[in-house]
C-alpha positions as CSV (number, residue, x, y, z in Angstrom):
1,X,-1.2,30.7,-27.5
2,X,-3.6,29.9,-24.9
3,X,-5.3,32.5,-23.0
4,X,-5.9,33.2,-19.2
5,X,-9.5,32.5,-19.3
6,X,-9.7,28.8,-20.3
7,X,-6.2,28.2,-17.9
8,X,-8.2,30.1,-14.9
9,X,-11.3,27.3,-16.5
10,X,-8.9,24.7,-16.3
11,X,-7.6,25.3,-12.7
12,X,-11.4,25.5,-11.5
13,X,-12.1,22.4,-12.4
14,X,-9.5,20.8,-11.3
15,X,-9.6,22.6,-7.7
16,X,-13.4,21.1,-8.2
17,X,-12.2,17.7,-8.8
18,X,-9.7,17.4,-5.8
19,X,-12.4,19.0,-3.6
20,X,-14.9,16.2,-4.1
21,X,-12.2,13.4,-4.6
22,X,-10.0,14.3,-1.9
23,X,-11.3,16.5,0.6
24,X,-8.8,19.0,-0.4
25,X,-11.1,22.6,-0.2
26,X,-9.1,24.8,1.1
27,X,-6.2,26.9,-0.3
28,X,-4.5,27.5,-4.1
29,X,-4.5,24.3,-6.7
30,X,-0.8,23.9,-5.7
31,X,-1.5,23.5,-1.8
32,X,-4.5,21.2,-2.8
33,X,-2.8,18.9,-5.0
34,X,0.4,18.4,-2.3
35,X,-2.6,17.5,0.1
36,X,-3.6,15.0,-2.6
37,X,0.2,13.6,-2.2
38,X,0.7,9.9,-2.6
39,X,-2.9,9.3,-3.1
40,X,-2.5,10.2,-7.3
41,X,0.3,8.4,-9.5
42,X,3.6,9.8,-10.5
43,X,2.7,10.3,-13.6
44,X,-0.5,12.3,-12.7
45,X,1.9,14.1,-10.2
46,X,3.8,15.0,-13.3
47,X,0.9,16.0,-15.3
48,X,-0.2,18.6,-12.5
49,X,3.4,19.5,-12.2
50,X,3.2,21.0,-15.9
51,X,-0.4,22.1,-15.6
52,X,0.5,24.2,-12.1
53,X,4.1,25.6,-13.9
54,X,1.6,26.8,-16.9
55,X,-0.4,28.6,-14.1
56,X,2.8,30.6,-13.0
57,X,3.8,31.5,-16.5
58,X,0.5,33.2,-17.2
59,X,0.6,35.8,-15.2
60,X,4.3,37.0,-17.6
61,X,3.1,37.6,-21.1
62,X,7.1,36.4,-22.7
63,X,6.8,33.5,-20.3
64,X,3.1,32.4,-21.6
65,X,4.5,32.6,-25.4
66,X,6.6,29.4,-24.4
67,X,3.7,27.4,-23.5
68,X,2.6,24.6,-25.8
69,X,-1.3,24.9,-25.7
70,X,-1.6,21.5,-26.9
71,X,0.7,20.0,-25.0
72,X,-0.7,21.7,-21.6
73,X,-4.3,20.6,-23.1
74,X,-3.8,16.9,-23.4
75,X,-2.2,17.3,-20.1
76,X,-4.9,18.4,-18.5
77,X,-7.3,16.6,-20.3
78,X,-5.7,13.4,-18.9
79,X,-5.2,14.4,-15.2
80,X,-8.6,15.1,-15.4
81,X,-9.4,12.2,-16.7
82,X,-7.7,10.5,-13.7
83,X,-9.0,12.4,-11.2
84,X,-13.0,11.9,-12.8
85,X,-11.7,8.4,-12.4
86,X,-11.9,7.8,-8.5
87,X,-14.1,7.0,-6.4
88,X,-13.9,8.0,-3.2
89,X,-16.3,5.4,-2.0
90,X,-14.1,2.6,-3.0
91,X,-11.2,4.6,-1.4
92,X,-12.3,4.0,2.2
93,X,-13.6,1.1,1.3
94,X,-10.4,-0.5,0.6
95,X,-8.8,1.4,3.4
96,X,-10.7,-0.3,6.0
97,X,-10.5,-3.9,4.4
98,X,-6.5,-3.4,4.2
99,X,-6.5,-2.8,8.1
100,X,-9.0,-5.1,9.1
101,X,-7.0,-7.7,6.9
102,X,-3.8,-6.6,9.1
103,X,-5.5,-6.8,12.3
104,X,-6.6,-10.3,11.3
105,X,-3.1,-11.3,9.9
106,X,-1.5,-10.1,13.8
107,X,-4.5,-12.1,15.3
108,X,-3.8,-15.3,13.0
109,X,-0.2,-14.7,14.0
C-alpha cells in the first residue's frame, strides 16, 4: 500500500515540473495539467490520468487498498521522466520558426 506522504511527494513534484515547463502555477495538479493540454502526448495524458485518479482515492482508506503502488510508481516515474524531458527553450523556439516558416510560405505564395 502506498501511503499519503510519498503521493502528496509525488504530486509536488509534478506541480513543480508543469510550473517550470509550462507556465502552469496556479491552481490543483488537475487544473495545471488540463492547462498543459495538447502540449504533453496521449500517452503522458494517460499516465497523469492514473497518477491524478490515485490522488482522489487517497483521501478513502477502502479506495486506497485498490491502488497498485507499483503500478502508480512506474507511472509516475515515467511522466516525470517526460516532463524533465522538455525544454521550454526549444518550445518557443520552434514555435516561432513554424510561423515565420508560414508567413514565408503565404509570401512565396
Amino acid at each position: 500500500m502506498i501511503e499519503q506522504k510519498e503521493l502528496n511527494r509525488m504530486a509536488q513534484e509534478l506541480e513543480t515540473l508543469l510550473a517550470e515547463k509550462f507556465g502552469a502555477r496556479k491552481g490543483p495538479l488537475a487544473k495545471r495539467f488540463r492547462r498543459a493540454g495538447r502540449r504533453l502526448p496521449s500517452g503522458m495524458q494517460a499516465r497523469a490520468d492514473e497518477v491524478l485518479k490515485a490522488l482522489e482515492q487517497v483521501g478513502h482508506p477502502k479506495l486506497m487498498r485498490m491502488i497498485d503502488p507499483d503500478h502508480l510508481r512506474r507511472r509516475y516515474d515515467e511522466l516525470r521522466a517526460h516532463l524533465r524531458s522538455i525544454d521550454p527553450a526549444d518550445r518557443r523556439k520552434g514555435f516561432a520558426l513554424g510561423a515565420l516558416g508560414g508567413l514565408a510560405f503565404n509570401i512565396l505564395l
